[in-house]
N, C-alpha and C positions, 0 to 999 in steps of 0.2 A: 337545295338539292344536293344530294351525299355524294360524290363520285365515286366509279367504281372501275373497277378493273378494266382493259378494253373486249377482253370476251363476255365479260358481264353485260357489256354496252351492247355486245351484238349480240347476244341470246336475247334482250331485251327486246331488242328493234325485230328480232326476227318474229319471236311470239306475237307482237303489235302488231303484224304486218300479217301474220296468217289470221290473225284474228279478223283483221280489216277487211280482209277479203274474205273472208266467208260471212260476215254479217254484210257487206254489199252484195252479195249474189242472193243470200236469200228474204233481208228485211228493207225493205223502198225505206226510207227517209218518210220523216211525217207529213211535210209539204205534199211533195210528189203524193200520197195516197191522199190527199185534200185533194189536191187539184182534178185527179180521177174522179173522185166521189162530186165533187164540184161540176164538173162535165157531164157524169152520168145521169145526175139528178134535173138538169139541163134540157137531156138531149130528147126529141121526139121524134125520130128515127127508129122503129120498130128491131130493125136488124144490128142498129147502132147498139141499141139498149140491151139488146143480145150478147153484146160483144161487152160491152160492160160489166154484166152479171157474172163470165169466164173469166174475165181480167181479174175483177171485186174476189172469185172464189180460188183464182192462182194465187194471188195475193196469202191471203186468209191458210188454203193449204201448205203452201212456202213458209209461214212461220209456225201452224200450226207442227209440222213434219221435221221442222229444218234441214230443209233439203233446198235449192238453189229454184229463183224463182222461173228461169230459163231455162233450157237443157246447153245453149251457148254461153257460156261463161265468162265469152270474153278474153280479150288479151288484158296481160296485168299492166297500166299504166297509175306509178306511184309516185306520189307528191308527196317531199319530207320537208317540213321546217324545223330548222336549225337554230339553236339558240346560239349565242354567241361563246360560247362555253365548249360548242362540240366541232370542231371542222368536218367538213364533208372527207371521208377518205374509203379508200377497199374496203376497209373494214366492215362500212357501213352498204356500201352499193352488195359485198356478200352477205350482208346480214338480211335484205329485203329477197336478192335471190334466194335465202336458204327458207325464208316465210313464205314465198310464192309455191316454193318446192314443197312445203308442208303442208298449206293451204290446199295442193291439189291430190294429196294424197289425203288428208283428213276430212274435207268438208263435205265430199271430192270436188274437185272441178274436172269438168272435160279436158282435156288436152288441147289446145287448142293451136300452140306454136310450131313453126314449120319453118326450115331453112325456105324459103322466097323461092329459089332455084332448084333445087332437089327434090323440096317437097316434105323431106324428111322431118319427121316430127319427134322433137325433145323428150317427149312422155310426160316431164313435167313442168309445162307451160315456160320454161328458161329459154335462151339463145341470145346468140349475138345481138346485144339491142335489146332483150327482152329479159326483165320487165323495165320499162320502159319508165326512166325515173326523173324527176325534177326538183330539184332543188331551191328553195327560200325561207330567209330569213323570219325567225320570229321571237317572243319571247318565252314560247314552250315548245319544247322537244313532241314533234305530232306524225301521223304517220295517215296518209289519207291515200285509200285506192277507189280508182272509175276503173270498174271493170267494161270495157269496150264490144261486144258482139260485132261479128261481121255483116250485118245486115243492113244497120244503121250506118256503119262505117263507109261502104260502100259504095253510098250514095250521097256520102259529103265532096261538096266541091270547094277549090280556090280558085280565085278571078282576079286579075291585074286590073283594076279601073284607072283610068286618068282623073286627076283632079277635077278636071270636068264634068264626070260621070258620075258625081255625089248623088245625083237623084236617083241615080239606077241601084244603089245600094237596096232599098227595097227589092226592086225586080229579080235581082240574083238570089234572095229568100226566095222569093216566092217561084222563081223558075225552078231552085234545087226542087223544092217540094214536089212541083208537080210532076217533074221528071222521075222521082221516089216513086211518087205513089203510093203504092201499100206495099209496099217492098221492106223498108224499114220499121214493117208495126206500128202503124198510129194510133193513136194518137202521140205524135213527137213532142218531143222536147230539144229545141234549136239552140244551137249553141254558137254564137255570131261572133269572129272577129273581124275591128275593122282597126286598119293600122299596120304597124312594125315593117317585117321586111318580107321575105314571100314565103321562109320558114316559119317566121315566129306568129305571123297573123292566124298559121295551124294551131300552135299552139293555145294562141288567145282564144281563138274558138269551143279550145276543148274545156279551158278552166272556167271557161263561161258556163260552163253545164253543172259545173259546183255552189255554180250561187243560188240560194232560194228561189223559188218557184212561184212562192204564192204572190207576190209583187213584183210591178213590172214600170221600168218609165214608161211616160208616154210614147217614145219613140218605141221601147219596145212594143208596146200594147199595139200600137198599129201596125207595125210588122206580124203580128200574131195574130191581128184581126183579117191581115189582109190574106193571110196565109189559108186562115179556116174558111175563107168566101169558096177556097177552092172545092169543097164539099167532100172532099176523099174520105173523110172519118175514119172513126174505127177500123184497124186491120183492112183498109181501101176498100170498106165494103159502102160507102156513104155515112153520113149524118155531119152533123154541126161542128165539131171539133174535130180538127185535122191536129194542130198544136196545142198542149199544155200551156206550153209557155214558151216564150221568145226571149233570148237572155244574151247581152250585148256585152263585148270585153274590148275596148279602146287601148292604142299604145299610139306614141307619134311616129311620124314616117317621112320619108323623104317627099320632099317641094314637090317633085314632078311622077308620086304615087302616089294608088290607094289601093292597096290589097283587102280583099276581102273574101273572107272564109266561113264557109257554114259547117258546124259541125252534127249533122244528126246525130238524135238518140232516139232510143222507142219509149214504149209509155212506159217502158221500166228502168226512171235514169237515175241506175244503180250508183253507189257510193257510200261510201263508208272513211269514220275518222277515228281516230285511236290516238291515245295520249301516251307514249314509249315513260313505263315505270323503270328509271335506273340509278 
């Protein structure tokens, strides 16, 4: 790899990044549109299958048009890996803001950022905190955005368990959901951490929603199974599948915790990864 200049580096990172984001808002990942078509082909549910055919044909329109498969677009949360070659600096955290900034005028995305208190809105999806970035290590310079909607977001919860309370790790799935509903667009895709501290278990939950779809542990599988008995399906109108998938991200924790954090998403668990040319 050639090095280049440090504005080269962040026009680089910037392009990556408006890229990333506008191919996750409007192309699912191949798993995620399996596991649809896997559920659909499934379900006997009249209303369900209904609901399917509009998913199947947002889908198909979204890439056909390219145009965003939501009209909610999400807040920008971006995950960079760093080779060891590059340090994390301004440079680079302006370089993903100046991609988010282009992203929402090119692709477009909605606006979606708003000072918390005010209310007031950026214009283009930026603010204090946002986009919202994390950093790790790897052996290629990568640039990967989950774009977030508020619907799904919403309705994720975190819970203090004592060590004791291992078994209730299921229940707290399966409670969040049912309190969801159809609120967050189902069929979900759950994104479980369990572990860390009472921040970072948030965390684990959300990059849990990055790992493939189409495989699941056993642990996950019964979390997933147990979640669909609840019957909510498609958009909480009924049928067989309430979750895609169930997807679990461990860290260790202190003796006398156990945090554990669900992260919803809906049936469209957007994401996208790009490899920074510099």
């Amino acid at each position: 790899m050639q090095r280049r200049e440090p504005e080269a580096l962040r026009e680089a990172l910037a392009k990556a990044t408006c890229r990333a984001m506008r191919d996750a808002v409007i192309y699912l990942p191949s798993d995620v549109k399996q596991a649809i078509a896997k559920a659909a082909s499934s379900e006997t549910n009249a209303v369900a299958q209904g609901e399917y055919e509009n998913i199947t044909k947002n889908i198909l329109v979204a890439e056909r048009l390219g145009v965003p498969l939501c009209q909610d677009t999400g807040v920008p949360v971006v995950y960079l890996t760093l080779p060891p070659e590059i340090p994390f600096s301004q440079n680079l955290f302006d370089a993903v803001t100046d991609g988010i900034r282009r992203a929402t005028q090119e692709t477009p995305l909605r606006p979606n950022v708003v000072d918390p208190l005010t209310r007031h809105n950026s214009g283009d999806n930026t603010g204090v905190g946002m986009p919202a970035i994390h950093v790790q290590p790897g052996e290629r310079f990568m640039v990967t955005v989950l774009p977030k909607g508020a619907g799904a977001e919403n309705v994720s919860r975190i819970v203090m368990l004592l060590p004791s309370q291992k078994e209730k790790i299921e229940d707290v799935v399966v409670e969040t959901m049912l309190i969801a509903g159809g609120r967050p667009c189902p069929p979900v895709v759950l994104g479980v951490g369990i572990g860390g501290t009472f921040d970072g278990v948030t965390a684990l939950a959300k990059e849990a929603l990055l790992q493939p779809i189409n495989t699941m542990t056993a642990f996950e599988q019964k979390l997933c199974d147990s979640v669909n008995r609840l019957g909510i399906g498609p958009m909480g109108l009924g049928g067989s599948t309430t979750a895609l998938a169930v997807k679990v991200k461990t860290a260790a924790c202190h003796t006398a915790s156990l945090p554990v954090a669900v992260n919803v998403q809906c049936w469209a668990n957007r994401h996208a990864t790009v490899e920074v040319d510099w």
